[in-house]
C-alpha positions in Angstrom: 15.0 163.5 202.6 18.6 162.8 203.0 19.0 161.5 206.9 22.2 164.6 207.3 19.8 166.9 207.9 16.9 165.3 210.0 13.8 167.5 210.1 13.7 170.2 208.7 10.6 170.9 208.7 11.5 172.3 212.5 13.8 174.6 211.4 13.5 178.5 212.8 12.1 181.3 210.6 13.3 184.4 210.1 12.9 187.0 212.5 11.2 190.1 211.9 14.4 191.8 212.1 15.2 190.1 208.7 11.5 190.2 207.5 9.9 194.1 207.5 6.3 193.1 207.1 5.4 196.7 205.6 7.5 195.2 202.6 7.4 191.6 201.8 10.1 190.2 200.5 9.3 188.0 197.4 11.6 186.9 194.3 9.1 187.4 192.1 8.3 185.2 189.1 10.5 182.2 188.8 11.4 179.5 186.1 13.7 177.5 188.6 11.6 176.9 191.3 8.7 179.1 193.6 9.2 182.5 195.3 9.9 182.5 198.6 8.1 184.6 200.3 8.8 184.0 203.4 12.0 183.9 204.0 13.5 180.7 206.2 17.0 180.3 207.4 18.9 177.1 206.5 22.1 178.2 207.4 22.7 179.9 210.5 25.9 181.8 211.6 26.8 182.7 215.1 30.1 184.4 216.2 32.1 182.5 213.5 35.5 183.4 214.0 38.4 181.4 212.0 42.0 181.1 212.4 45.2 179.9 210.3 47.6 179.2 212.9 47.7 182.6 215.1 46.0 185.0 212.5 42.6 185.3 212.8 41.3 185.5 209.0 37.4 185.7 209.9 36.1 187.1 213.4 32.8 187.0 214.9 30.6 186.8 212.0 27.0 186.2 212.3 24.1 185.8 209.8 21.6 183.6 208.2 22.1 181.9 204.7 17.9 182.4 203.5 16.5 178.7 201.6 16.2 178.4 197.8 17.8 182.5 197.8 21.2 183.7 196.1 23.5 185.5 198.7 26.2 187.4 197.0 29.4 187.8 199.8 31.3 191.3 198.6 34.0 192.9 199.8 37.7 193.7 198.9 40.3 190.8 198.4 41.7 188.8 201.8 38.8 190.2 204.1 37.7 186.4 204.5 34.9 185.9 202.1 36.5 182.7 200.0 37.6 181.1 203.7 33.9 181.7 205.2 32.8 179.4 202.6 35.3 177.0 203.1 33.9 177.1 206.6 30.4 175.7 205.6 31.4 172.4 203.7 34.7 171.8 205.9 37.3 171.9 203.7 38.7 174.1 206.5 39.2 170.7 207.5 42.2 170.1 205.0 44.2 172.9 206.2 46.8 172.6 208.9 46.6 174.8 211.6 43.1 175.8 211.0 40.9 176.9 214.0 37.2 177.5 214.0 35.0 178.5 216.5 31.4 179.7 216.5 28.7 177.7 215.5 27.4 176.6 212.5 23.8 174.8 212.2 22.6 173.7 208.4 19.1 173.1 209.1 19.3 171.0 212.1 22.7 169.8 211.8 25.5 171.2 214.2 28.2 171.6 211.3 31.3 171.3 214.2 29.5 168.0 215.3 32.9 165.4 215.3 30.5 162.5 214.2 29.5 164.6 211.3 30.1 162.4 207.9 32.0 165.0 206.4 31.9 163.3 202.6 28.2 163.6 203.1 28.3 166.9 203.7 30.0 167.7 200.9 28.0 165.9 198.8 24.7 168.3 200.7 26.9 171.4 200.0 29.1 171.6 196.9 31.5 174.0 196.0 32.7 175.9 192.5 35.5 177.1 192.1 37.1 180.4 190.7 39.0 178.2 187.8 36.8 176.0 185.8 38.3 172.9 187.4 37.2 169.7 185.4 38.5 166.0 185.7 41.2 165.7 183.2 38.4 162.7 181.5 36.2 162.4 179.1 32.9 164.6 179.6 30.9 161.4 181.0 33.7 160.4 183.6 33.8 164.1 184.9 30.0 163.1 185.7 30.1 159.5 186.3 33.3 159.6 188.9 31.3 161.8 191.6 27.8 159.8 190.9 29.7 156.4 191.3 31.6 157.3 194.9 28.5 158.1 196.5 27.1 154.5 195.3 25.3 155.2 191.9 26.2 152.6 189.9 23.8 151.5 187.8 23.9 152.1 184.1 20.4 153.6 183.4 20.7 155.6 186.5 24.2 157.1 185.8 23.1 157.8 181.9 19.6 159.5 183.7 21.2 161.8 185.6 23.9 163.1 183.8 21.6 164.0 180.8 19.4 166.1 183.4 22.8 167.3 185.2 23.8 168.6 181.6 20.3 170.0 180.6 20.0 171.7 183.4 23.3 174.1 183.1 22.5 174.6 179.1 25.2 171.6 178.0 23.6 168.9 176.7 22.6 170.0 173.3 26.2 170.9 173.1 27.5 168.2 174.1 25.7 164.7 173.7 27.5 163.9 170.6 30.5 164.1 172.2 30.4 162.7 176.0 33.7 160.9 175.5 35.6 163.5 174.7 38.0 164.9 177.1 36.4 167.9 179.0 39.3 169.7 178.7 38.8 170.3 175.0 35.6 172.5 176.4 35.5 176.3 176.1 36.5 178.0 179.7 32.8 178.9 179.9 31.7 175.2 179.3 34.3 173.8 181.6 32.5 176.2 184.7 28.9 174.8 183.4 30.2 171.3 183.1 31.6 171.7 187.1 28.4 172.9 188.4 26.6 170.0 186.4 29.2 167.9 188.3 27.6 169.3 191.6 24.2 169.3 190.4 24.6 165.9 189.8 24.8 165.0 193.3 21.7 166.6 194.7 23.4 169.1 196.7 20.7 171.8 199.0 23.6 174.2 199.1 26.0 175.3 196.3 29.2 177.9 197.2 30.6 179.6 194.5 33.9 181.6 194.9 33.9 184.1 191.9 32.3 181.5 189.2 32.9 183.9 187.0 36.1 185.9 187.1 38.1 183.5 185.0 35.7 183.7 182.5 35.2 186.5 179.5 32.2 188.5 178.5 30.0 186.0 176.7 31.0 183.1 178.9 30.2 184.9 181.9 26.8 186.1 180.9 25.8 182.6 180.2 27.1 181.1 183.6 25.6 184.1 185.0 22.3 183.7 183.7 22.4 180.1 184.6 23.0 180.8 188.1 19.9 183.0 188.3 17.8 180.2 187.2 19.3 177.9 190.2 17.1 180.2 192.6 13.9 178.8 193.9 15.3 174.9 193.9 19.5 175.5 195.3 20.7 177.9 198.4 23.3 179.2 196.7 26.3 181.6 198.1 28.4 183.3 195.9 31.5 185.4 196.6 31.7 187.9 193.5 34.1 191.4 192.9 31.6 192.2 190.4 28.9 194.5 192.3 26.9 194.8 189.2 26.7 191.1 188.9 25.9 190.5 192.6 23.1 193.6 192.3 22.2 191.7 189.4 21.8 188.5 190.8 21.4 188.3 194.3 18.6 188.1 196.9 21.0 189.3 199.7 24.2 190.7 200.4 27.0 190.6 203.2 29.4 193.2 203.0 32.9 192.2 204.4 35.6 194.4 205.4 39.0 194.1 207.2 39.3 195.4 210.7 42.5 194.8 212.8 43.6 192.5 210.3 40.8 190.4 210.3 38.0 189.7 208.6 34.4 190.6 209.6 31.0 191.5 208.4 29.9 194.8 208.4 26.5 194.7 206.9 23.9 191.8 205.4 20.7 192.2 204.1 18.7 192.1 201.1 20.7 193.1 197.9 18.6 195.9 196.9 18.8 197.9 200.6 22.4 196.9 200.5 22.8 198.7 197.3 20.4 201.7 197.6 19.9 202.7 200.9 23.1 201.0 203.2 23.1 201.9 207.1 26.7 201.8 207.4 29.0 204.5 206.3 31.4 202.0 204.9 29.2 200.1 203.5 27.8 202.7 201.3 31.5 204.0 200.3 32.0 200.2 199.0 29.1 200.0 196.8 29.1 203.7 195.6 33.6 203.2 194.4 34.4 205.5 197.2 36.2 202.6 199.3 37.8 199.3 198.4 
């Protein structure tokens, strides 16, 4: 167990208001890893509220990130969604003039904490971009670079985990004749597996992903679609998507954010399905069903 999160094993469960007993929640059938049942917060929101200089881009948001599910983040463009996941690995930490307050706990670990080892963190909870965004190197260096600053170094071990890193996002059968070739010679669609098998490679218990797929066409996106789904069971993984059929598609649960006096805020979470068929806010049900947005 990696000593950032201490543990866990201590870590609340869901209430009852996210868990209606009359209708368990399950994933069903998984290749990736086992159903969870029984739903258990590992991230836990309360009263987030973020700031870029005086405007407020995100305020008071509160809700629970569920372990080993897929949580789809919808909602129209600049209502906070990319910026609440810059919140949970820091990289709010980058921007000047940034303010957040709230709190923040990944498993046991206050994420505002000033001792927190931030480059640990982000090695705990990685990020995907919207733009396939390799390393302008060669297919094994876009691998090797990440493993070898968080002090893998040995040969065998760097060679063993980038073959699994690339098996398990569908790339090594398409690639392992050619690992010294420059990832930027990849297909769009094989550039976004090859960054995800650049997170993957580091172990991470959480991976963001801000609209994995919009850069992406048909064919490209179904694949890195599909390999998404298969992440569930073994990754947390938060994804910010336009695509409402992807995210119904997808996703175990769904937070739908809006903009209200020029800041962002959620209106509604809950699983994807209720979200999609049976909303309890007006808004809500406008956004899913085209009326709004």
């Amino acid at each position: 167990m990696s000593p950032l999160f201490g543990d866990e094993s201590k870590a609340p469960v869901a209430t009852e208001a996210a868990v209606d007993s009359a209708d368990p929640y399950t994933l069903g059938p998984l290749q990736a890893g086992p159903p969870c049942c029984d739903p258990e917060p590992l991230i836990r929101v309360e009263d987030l509220s973020l700031y870029y200089g005086p405007k407020p881009a995100l305020e008071d948001v509160t809700l629970d990130i569920y372990r080993g599910c897929i949580t789809a983040l919808i909602g129209p463009s600049g209502c906070g969604k990319t910026s609440f996941l810059s919140v949970l690995n820091r990289l709010t930490d980058l921007i000047p003039g940034c303010r957040v307050s709230g709190r923040i706990r990944l498993g046991t670990l206050d994420l505002h904490d000033p001792n927190l080892d931030v480059q640990t963190l982000r090695r705990e909870v990685g990020m995907i971009f919207q733009k396939p965004a390799p390393f302008p190197l060669s297919i094994r260096r876009n691998l090797e670079l990440p493993l070898r600053e968080h002090g893998v170094t040995k040969r065998s071990e760097l060679d063993g985990v980038l073959e699994q890193a690339l098996r398990d996002v569908g790339l090594w059968d398409e690639v392992k004749e050619r690992l010294d070739a420059s990832a930027l010679a990849l297909s769009g669609g094989q550039q976004q597996r090859l960054c995800i098998a650049r997170a993957l490679a580091l172990k991470p218990r959480v991976l963001l992903m801000d609209e994995p797929c919009s850069a992406l066409d048909p064919i490209s996106s179904g694949v890195v679609e599909d390999l998404i789904r298969s992440l569930c069971g073994r990754y947390t993984v938060v994804i910010v998507t336009h695509n409402l059929a992807q995210a119904r598609r997808i996703a175990n649960y769904a937070g739908f954010f809006w903009v209200r006096e020029r800041a962002g805020c959620l209106i509604e979470f809950g699983r994807c399905h209720q979200i999609f068929e049976s909303p309890t806010h007006a808004l809500t049900a406008a956004y899913v069903s085209g009326g709004r947005g």
